[in-house]
N, C-alpha and C positions, 0 to 999 in steps of 0.2 A: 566317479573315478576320473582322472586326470590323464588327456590324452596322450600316449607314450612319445616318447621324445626320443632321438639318436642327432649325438653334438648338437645338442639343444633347439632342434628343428621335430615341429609335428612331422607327418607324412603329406598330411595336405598341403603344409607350407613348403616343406623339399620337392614338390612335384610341382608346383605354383612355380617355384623359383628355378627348377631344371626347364619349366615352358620357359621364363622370361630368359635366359640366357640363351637358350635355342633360336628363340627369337631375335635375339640381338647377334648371335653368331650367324644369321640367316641375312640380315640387317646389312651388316657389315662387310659381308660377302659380296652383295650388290653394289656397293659401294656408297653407303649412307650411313648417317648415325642412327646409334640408338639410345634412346633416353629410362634410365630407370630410376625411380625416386629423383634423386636430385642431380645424379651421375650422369654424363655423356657420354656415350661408350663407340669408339672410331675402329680404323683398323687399328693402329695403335697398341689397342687392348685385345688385341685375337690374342691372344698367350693368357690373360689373365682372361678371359670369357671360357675359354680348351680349359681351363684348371677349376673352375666353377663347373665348369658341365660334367665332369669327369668326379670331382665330388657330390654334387646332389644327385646324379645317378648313383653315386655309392651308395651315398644314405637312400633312394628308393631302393635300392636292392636289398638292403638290410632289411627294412621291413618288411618287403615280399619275401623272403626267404626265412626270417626272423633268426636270423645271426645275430651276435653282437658284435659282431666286428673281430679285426686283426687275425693274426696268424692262429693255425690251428697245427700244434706239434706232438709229434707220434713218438715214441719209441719202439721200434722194431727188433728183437734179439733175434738172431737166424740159432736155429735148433739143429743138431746133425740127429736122425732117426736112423 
């Protein structure tokens, strides 16, 4: 079986990649680069590292919780007894 996927990331590769941003939000804070793949990553990028971190914690939570995702909507009719 094929390991489950959410927006086309394993869990072990969404958790890999929530550490490597942390690291580079950690990085960056100090006031140094960080380097990932072939990317240099400054302060510059704190906005786009905060929107990577904030995604790959979504997608770990997904699969700890085993949601699929988005909104979950209710209809509620109030009853008079």
């Amino acid at each position: 079986m094929a390991d489950r996927m959410i927006e086309g990331w394993t869990l072990a590769e969404a958790e890999e990649m929530l550490a490597e941003y942390k690291a580079a939000l950690k990085a960056i804070a100090g006031g140094k680069s960080y380097s990932m793949d072939d990317k240099s990553l400054t302060r510059a990028d704190e906005q786009f590292i905060e929107r990577q971190i904030k995604k790959f914690y979504r997608i770990v939570r997904r699969f700890q919780t085993g949601r699929k995702g988005g909104m979950r909507i209710m209809r509620v009719v109030p009853q008079d007894r």
